[in-house]
N, C-alpha and C positions, 0 to 999 in steps of 0.2 A: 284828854281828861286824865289827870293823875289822884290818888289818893294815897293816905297816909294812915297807917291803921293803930286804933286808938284800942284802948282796953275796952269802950263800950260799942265805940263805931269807926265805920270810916271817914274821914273828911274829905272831900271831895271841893275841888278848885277846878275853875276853866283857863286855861292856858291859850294863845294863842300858838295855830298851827305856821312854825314859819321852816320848815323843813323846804327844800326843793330834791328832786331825782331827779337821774336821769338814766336809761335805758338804751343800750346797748345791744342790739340782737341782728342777727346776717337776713331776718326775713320781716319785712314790713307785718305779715302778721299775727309775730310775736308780740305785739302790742296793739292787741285791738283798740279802735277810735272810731266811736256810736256818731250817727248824725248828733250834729248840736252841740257836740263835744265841747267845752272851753275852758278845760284845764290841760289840754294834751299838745305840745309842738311838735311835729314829726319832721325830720328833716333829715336827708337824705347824703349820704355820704357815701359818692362813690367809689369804686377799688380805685389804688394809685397806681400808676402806671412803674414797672420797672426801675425807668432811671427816673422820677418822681419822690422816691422814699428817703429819706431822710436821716444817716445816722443822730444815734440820739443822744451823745454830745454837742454838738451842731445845732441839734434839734433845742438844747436845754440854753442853750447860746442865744440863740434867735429871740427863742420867747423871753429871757431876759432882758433884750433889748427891748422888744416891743413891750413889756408891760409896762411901760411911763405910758405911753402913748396912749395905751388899750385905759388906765385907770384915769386920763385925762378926758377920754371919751365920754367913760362910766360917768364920770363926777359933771361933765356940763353937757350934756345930753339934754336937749327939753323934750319933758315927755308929756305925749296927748293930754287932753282932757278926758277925767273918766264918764264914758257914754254910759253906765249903766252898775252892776253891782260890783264889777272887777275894776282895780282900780287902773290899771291900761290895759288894752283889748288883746287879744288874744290872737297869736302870729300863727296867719292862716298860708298853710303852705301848700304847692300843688301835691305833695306826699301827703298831707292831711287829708285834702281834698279827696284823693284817691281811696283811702283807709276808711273815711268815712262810707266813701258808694261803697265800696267792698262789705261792708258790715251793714249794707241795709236789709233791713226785712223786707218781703215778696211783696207786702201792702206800701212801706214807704219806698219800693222802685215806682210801682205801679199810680202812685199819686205823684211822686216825684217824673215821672217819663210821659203819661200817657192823661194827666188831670191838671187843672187848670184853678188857681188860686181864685175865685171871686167874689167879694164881701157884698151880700144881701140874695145872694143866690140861693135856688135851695132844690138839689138832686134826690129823685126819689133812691131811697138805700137799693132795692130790688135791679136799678138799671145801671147801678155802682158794684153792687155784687156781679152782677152777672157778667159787667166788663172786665173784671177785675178778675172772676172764675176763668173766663178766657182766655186770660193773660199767664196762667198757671201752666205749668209744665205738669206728665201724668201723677207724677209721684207728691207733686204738691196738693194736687185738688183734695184728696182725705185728711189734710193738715189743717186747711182753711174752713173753716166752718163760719157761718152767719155768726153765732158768738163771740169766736174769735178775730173775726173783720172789726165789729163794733166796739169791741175791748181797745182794739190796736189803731185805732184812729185816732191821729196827736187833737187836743185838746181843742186847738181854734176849728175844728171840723165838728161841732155838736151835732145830734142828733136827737131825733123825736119825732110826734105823731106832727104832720104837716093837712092840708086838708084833704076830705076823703077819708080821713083817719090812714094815711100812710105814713109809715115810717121814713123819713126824710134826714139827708145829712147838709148841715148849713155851709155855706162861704165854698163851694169847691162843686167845679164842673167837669163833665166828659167833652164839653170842645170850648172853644176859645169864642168866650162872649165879652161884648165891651161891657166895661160899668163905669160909672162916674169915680172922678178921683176921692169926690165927697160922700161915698158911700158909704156907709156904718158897716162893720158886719154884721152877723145875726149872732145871738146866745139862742139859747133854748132855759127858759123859765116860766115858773107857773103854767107848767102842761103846755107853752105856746113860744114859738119862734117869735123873738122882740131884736129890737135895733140896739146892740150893747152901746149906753150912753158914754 
C-alpha cells in the first residue's frame, strides 16, 4: 500500500506485491516455517569441502557461461497447472519439512503423531484431552488448559455439544478406524454436528 499526501488527505492506491527475499542464516532456525507454510522454500546448503571452493574470478567466469543456458531454462520451462490460490505450488523440501515439525505446537505433535484423520467421526473432547494431557511433559501440563486445547484445534477438527450434551470434537480419532472414501466430514452448525455438503 503506498499513499501520496495531499493538502486535504491521503490518497491511497493498491499496488501489487512482486518483491521476492531471500534469507541467508548458519541455523535452520533462524527462519522459522509454521505447519502449512506456503510462502517459505528452505533449502539447505551445505559447508564446501576444502578443495571444493572456488576462486571468485573463476567463479565469475563459470556463471558467465552458464547464464545462456540457465535463462534458456528460465524462458521454456513448462510450468504446472495452478492447483489452487498460488499460481505454482510451493517447493516442498525435506529442510522445510523439518522446520516445519520443529515449530509444531505440543497439540499439533500430538494430533499429528498420536490421532487419526476421519471424516464423520466424532471423539468425545474429555478422552482427547486427557490423551493429549498425557502426552505432556511436567512443565507443559500448567500451559495447556481445556481453553487453550479448544482455541488451538485447526479448523477441520469442529467442535460442539454431541449427544448426551457432551462436548465432542468432529472428523479425528484416538485409533485408527476405517471410513468410506465417500464419507462427508462433519461441521458443527445450528447447535448440531451435520454432513458439510
Amino acid at each position: 500500500m503506498a499513499a501520496w499526501k495531499t493538502a486535504a488527505n491521503y490518497i491511497s492506491y493498491t499496488q501489487p506485491n512482486t518483491t521476492h527475499w531471500v534469507q541467508c542464516a548458519n541455523r535452520r532456525e533462524n527462519c522459522p516455517v509454521f505447519p502449512g507454510d506456503t510462502r517459505i522454500t528452505v533449502v539447505n546448503v551445505p559447508d564446501l569441502l576444502p578443495d571444493q571452493e572456488i576462486a571468485k574470478e573463476k567463479l565469475i567466469v563459470l556463471l558467465t557461461e552458464e547464464a545462456p543456458h540457465f535463462m534458456y531454462t528460465l524462458m521454456n520451462i513448462d510450468l504446472p497447472e495452478p492447483s489452487g490460490r498460488l499460481r505454482i505450488p510451493i517447493v516442498v523440501t525435506d529442510s522445510k519439512v523439518r522446520s516445519e515439525e520443529d515449530n509444531r505446537t505440543s497439540l499439533e505433535e500430538f494430533i499429528g503423531d498420536c490421532c487419526y484423520e476421519a471424516p464423520g467421526v466424532l471423539t468425545l473432547f474429555k478422552d482427547f484431552f486427557d490423551a493429549f494431557y498425557e502426552s505432556l511433559t511436567a512443565n507443559e501440563k500448567s500451559e495447556w488448559t481445556k481453553a487453550k486445547v479448544l482455541k488451538g484445534l485447526p479448523s477441520r477438527f469442529p467442535t460442539g455439544l454431541a449427544e448426551g450434551n457432551k462436548k465432542a470434537i468432529a472428523n479425528i480419532s484416538l485409533e485408527k478406524v476405517t471410513v468410506s472414501p465417500d464419507t462427508k466430514p462433519l461441521i458443527y452448525a445450528n447447535d448440531q454436528f451435520i454432513t458439510k455438503e
